[in-house]
N, C-alpha and C positions, 0 to 999 in steps of 0.2 A: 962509146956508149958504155954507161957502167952495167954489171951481171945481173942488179938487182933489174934495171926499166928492162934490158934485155931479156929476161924470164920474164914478165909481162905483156911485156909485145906477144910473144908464143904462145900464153896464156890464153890470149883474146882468141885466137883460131877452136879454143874449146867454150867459147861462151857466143859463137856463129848460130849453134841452135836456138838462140834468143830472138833471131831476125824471124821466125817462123811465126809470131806474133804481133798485136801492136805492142803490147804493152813491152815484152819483151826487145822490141825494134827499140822502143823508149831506153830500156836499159842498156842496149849495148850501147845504143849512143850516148847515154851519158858517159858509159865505163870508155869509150872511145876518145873523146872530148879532155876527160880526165887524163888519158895516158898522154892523150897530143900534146897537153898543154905542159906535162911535164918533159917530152921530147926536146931536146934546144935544138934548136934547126939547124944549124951543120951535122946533129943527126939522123934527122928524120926521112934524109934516101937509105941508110942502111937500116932502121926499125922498117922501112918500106920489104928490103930487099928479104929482112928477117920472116916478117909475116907473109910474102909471098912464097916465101921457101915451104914454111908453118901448114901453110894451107896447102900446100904441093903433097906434103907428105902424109895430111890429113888424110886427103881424097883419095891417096893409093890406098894407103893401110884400110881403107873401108870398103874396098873396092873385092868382091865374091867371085875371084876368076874359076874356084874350087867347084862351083856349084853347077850344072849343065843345066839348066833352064829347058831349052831348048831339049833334049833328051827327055826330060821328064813329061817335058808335054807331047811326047806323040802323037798320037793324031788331034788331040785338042786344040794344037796348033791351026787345021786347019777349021777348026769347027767353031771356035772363039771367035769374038772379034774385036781385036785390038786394038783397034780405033775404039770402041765402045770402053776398052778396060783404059787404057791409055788417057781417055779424056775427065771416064767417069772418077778414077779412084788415082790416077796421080797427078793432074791437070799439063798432061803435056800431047803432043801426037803421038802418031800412030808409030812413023820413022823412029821416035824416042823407042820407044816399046818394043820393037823389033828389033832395035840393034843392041839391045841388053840381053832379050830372049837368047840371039843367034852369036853374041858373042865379036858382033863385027869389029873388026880394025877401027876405029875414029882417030886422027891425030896421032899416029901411029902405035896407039894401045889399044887393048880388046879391052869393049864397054861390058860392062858387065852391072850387074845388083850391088846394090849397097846391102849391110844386113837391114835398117830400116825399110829397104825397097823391099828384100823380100818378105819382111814382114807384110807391108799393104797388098802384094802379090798374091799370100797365101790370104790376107783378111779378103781379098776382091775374089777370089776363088770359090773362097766359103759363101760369100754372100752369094754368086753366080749359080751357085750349089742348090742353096736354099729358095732361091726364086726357081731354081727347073724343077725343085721337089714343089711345091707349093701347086705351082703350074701342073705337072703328071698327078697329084692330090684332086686337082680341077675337073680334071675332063672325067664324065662321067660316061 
């Protein structure tokens, strides 16, 4: 496979946050479509092997082991509820939620925050924030 489709294959793992939309789902499948069709197919296991590597290295590099989650939230840990944040603001469970918070082993790496997760972490915090302010505003 020549340098030029090979840097394109690679490419494609930085234009993944497209899928986060339709319309955007729309564009990487064209840009997909478009590289396939340029692939000859005696190459397209190692453009396979390339972009699974791509996205391998993606995931690390984004990956917040730096940050203690879990430490920060002291006792909020048990006061939260994580099923509630977990469903409400990243649409996953509760299991998801906690083994990011705590840091757990999966697959034998520790799960950790993306910086975009901790971004929606601190937005779901804020908002948690301002509905207990609203609410203590309430009671008379």
């Amino acid at each position: 496979m020549d340098a030029q489709l090979e840097n394109r294959v690679r490419e494609l793992v930085g234009k993944f946050h497209l899928l986060r939309t339709k319309e955007g789902s729309e564009e990487f499948d064209r840009i997909w479509r478009a590289l396939n069709a340029d692939i000859p197919a005696e190459h397209r296991r190692e453009a396979g092997q390339i972009l699974l590597e791509e996205m391998k290295k993606s995931r690390e590099r984004k990956k917040r082991t730096d940050v203690d989650v879990r430490g920060t939230f002291g006792d909020l840990y048990e006061v939260l509820s994580l099923s509630y944040i977990a469903q409400h603001y990243f649409q996953k469970d509760r299991s998801w939620l906690a083994q990011r918070i705590n840091g757990n082993i999966v697959n034998g790496k520790p799960s950790a925050f993306t910086d975009d997760e901790l971004e929606i972490l601190k937005l779901a915090l804020t908002d948690i924030k301002n509905k207990l302010s609203e609410t203590i505003l309430s009671i008379k």
